[in-house]
C-alpha positions in Angstrom: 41.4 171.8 117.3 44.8 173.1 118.0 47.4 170.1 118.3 50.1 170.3 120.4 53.7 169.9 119.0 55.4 166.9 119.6 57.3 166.2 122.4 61.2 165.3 122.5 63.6 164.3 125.3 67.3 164.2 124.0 69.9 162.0 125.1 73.1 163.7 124.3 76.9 163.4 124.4 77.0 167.0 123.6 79.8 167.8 121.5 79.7 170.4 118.3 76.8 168.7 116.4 74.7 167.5 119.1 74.9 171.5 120.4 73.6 172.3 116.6 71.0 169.6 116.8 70.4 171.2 120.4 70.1 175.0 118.9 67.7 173.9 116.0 65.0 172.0 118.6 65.2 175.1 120.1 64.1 177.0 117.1 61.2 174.8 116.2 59.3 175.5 119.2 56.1 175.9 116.8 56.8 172.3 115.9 58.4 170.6 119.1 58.5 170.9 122.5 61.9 170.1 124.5 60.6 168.1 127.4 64.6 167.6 128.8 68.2 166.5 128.1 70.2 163.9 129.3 73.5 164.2 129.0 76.5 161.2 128.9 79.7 160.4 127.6 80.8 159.5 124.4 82.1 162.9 122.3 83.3 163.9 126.0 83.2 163.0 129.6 79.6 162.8 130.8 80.4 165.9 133.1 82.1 167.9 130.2 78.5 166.9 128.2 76.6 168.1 131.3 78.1 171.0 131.4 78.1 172.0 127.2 74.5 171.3 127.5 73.5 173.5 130.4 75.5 176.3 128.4 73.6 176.0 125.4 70.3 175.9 126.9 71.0 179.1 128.9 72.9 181.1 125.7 69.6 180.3 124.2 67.7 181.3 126.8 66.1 178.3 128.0 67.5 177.5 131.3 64.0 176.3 132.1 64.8 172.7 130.2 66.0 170.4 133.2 69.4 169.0 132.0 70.0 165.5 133.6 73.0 163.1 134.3 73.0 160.0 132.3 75.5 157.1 131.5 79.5 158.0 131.9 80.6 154.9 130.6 79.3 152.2 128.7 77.7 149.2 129.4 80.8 147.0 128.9 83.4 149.2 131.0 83.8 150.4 134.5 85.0 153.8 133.4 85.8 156.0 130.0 88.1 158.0 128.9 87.7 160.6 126.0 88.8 159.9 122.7 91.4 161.7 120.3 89.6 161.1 117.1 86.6 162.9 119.1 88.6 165.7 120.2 90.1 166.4 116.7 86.2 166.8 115.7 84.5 168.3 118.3 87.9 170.4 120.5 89.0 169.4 123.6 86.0 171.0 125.4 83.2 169.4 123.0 82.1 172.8 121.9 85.0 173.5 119.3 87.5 175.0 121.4 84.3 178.1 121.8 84.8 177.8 126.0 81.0 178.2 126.5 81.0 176.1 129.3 84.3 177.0 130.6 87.8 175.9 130.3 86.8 172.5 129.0 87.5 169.0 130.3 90.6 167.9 129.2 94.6 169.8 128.9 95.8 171.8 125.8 96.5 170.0 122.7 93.9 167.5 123.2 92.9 165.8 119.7 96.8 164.2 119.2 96.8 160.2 120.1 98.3 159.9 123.5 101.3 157.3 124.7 100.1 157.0 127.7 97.4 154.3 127.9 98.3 154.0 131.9 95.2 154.8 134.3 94.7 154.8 137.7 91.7 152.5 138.1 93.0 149.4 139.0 91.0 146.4 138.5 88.4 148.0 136.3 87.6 147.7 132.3 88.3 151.1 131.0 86.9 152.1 127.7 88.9 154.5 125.6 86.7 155.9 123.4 84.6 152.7 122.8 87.8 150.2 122.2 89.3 148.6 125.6 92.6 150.4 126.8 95.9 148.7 125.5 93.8 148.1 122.2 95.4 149.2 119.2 93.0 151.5 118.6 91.9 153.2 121.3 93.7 156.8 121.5 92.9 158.6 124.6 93.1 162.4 124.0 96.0 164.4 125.8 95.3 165.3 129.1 92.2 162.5 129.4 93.9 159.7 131.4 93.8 161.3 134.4 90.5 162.7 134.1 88.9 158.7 134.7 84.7 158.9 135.5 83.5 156.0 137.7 80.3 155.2 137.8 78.2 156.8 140.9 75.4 154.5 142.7 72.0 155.4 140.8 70.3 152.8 143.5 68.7 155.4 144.6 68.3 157.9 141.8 67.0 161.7 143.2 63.8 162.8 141.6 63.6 163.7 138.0 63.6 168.1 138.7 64.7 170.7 136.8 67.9 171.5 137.5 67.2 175.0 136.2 68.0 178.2 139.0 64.7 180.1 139.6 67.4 183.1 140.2 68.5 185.2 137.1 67.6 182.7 134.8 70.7 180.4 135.1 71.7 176.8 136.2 74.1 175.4 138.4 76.0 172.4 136.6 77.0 169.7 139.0 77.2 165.9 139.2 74.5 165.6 141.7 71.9 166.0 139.1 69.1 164.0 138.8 69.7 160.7 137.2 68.4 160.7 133.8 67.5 156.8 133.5 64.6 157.3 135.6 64.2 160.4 133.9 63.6 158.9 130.9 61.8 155.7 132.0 58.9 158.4 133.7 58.7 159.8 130.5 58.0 157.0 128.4 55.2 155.4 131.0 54.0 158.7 130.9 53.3 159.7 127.2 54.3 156.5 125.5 54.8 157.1 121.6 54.0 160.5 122.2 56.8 161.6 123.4 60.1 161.0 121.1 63.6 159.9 122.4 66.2 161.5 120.6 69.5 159.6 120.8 72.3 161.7 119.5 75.2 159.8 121.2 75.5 156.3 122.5 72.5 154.2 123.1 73.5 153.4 126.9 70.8 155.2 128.4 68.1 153.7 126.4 69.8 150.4 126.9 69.8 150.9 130.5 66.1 152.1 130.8 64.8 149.8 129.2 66.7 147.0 131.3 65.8 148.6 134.3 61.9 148.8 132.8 61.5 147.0 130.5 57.5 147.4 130.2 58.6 150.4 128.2 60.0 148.8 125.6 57.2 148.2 123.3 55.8 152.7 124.1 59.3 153.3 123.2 60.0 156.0 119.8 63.5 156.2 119.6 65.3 158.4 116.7 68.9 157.5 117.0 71.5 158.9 114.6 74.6 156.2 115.0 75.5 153.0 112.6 76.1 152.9 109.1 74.6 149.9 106.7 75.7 151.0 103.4 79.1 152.9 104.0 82.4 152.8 105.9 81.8 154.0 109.2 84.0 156.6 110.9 86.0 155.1 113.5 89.9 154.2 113.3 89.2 151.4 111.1 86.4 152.8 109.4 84.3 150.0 109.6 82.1 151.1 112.8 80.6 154.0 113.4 81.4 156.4 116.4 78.0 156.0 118.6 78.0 152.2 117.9 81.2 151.4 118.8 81.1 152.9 122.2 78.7 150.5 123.2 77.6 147.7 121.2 76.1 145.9 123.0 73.5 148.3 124.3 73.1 149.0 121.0 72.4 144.9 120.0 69.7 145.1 122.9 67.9 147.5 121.7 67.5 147.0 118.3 66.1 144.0 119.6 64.0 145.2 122.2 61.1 146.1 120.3 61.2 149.5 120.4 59.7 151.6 117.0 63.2 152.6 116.2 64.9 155.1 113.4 68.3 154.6 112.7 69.8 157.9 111.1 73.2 156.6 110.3 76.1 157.5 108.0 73.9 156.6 105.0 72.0 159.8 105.1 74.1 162.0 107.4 77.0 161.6 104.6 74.8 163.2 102.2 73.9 166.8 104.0 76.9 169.0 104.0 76.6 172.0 105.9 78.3 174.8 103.5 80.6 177.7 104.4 78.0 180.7 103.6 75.9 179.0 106.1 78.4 179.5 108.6 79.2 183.3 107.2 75.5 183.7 107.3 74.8 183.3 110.6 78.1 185.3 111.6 77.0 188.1 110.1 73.4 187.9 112.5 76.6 189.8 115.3 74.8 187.9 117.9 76.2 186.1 120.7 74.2 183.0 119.0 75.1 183.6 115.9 79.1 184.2 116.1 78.6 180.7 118.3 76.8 178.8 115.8 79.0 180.2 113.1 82.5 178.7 114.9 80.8 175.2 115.8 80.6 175.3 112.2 84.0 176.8 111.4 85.3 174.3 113.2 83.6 171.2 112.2 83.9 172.4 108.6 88.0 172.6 109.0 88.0 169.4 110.5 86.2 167.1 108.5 88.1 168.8 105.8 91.6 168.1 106.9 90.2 164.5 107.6 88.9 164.0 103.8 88.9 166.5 101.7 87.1 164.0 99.0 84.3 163.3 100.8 83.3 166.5 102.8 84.7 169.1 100.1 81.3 170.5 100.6 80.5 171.0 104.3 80.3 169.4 107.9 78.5 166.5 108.2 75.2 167.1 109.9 74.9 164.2 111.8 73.1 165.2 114.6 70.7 167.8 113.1 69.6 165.7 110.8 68.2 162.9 113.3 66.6 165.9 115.5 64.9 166.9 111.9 63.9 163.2 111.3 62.3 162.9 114.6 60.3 166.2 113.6 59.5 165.4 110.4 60.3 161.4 109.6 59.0 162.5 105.7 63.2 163.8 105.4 64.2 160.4 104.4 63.1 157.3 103.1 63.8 154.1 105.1 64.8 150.1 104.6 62.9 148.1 107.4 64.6 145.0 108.5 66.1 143.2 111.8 69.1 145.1 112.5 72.3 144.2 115.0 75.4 145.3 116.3 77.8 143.1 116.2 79.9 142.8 119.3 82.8 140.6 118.7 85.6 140.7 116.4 86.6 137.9 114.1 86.0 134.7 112.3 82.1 134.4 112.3 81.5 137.2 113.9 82.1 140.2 112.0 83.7 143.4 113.3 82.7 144.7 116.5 80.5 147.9 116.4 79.6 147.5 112.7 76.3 147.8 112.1 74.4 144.8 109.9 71.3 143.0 109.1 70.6 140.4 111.6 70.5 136.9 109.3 67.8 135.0 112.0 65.6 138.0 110.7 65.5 136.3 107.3 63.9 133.0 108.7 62.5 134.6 111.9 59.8 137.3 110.5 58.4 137.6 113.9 61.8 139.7 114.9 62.0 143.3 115.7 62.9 145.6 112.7 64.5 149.0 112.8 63.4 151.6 110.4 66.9 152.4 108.5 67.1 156.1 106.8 68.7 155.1 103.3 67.6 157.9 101.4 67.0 161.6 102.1 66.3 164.7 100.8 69.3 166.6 101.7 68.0 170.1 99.8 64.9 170.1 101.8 66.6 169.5 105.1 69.4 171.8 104.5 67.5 174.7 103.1 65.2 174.2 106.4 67.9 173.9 108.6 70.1 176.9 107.8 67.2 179.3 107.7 65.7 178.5 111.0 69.4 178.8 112.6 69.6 182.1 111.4 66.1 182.9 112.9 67.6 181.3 116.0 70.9 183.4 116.0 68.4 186.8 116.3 
């Protein structure tokens, strides 16, 4: 009996790694099948994501994925606006300053912690990057103030099609595509547990699928790579980590929902650094794939370098990658179940918002949902896997 490989539908806030992540389900075909993308904010705008995404799909030649529109703000806001820290990791077009998709969402010099905190959405809660503007931490990116998303009515949301041009092989990238809640809400009442969600950005959507259904709460597989239990997280305190902060309290919900949930956080990611001869070795491939591949990585690598030159003297962190591996092949780590939350206040009995803890009613309450935390994994495995079949990709 032949089986059939697994079946994945990402939800992505497409910036350098998620792209990676993107490239390497494309080259396990044999192993997975792609069933769509939704892309929404968080590394960029949700339209800038939109777009990065289409791109990659149709360099790889797969314009035959349908890429949909998900969340382009979280759960706690009215509207986002892109963050510096982002931009200084992922360019001020997502993609590393590569252009693939175009000329990129936000001005020149994005990356540098703006002044201007004014926006012109009056009466609304703005999130800037995750922390509410006039915070002290929230640093829009240059040129990303004036570029506020508002949320569109998904009342009505159009039916989940591929978004894919029958014509030469390419897709047109616009914000009337179909709304990728229901998208993923179809998917999961279709195939249950046999179809993974792959959550490389932050958990919005999933939060708001399973609020809008939440019968599929309990069919719901969800491999998320966001949070951090062990480490400092990578935000501008370095106590959350960059998914969770963005919207914790989507991410509280569903860790709570009772979904059969892998966190792939900074515990694990931290520990696979993607080397320079990787990049070099897909360069040299001469492709169109392979010279892209190779400055996602060029880029990554030089940032996370100038950032801390201690901890990723080695590499790029593969955060995103990794999770797409895990929800391949969950044997990659080794995980620590227990009833997880997000905390989503700041303060005296509460904790820091967006760090990432073990819920303490779990302790007396056994009956409470627990998320599968990756604590260990083995980082030679994954990386030897991982660079080889990106080079295959890159031909």
């Amino acid at each position: 009996m032949v089986q059939c490989p697994d079946r994945i539908i990402a939800s992505m806030d497409t910036g350098v790694d998620d792209a990676l992540a993107l490239a390497y389900l494309l080259g396990s075909a044999d192993e997975c099948e792609l069933g769509g993308v939704i892309a929404g904010y968080g590394n960029v705008d949700a339209n800038t994501a939109y777009a990065n995404t289409c791109a990659v799909l149709d360099l790889f030649g797969r314009a035959d994925i349908p890429v949909f529109l998900g969340s382009e703000h979280p759960s706690w806001a009215d509207a986002f606006i892109p963050d510096a820290g982002c931009a200084q990791f992922h360019g001020d077009d997502g993609l590393g300053n590569t252009r693939l998709a175009g000329s990129g969402a936000l001005a020149d010099g994005a990356g540098v912690p703006g002044d201007d905190m004014s926006v012109d959405v009056p009466d609304e809660v703005v999130s800037v990057g995750g922390y509410l503007a006039g915070d002290v931490h929230a640093h829009p990116a240059l040129g990303a103030c004036s570029r506020v998303n508002r949320s569109r009515s998904v009342d009505h949301p159009q039916s989940a099609m591929p978004t894919a041009l029958a014509s030469g092989g390419k897709r047109r990238c616009s914000v009337d595509a179909a709304d990728g809640i229901e998208y993923l809400i179809e998917q999961v009442r279709e195939f249950g547990r046999d179809v993974t969600v792959l959550a490389t950005g932050p958990l919005t959507d999933v939060d708001a699928a399973i609020t809008r259904a939440p019968d599929i709460a309990s069919k719901l597989r969800l491999v998320m790579m966001g949070g951090t239990l062990t480490q400092p997280g990578n935000c501008w305190d370095a106590v959350a980590e960059t998914n969770i902060i963005q919207d914790p309290e989507a991410a509280n919900r569903v860790f709570h929902s009772g979904a059969d949930i892998t966190m792939v956080g900074l515990d694990v990611t931290h520990q696979c650094l993607l080397p320079q001869s990787a990049a070099d070795r897909w360069r040299a491939t001469g492709t169109k794939r392979g010279r892209f591949l190779a400055d996602l990585a060029d880029f990554s690598i030089k940032a996370n370098l100038e950032a801390d030159p201690a901890l990723f003297s080695g590499g790029m962190p593969l955060h995103d990658p990794l999770a797409a591996a895990v929800a391949l092949d969950s044997s990659l780590v080794d995980c620590f179940d227990l009833a997880l939350r997000a905390e989503t206040n700041t303060g005296d009995f509460n904790g820091v918002r967006g760090r990432t803890t073990g819920d303490p009613v779990g302790l007396v309450n056994h009956s409470m949902p627990h998320v599968h935390v990756a604590l260990g994994v083995d980082s030679e495995r994954f990386l030897d896997e991982f660079v080889e079949r990106m080079a295959e990709v890159c031909r």
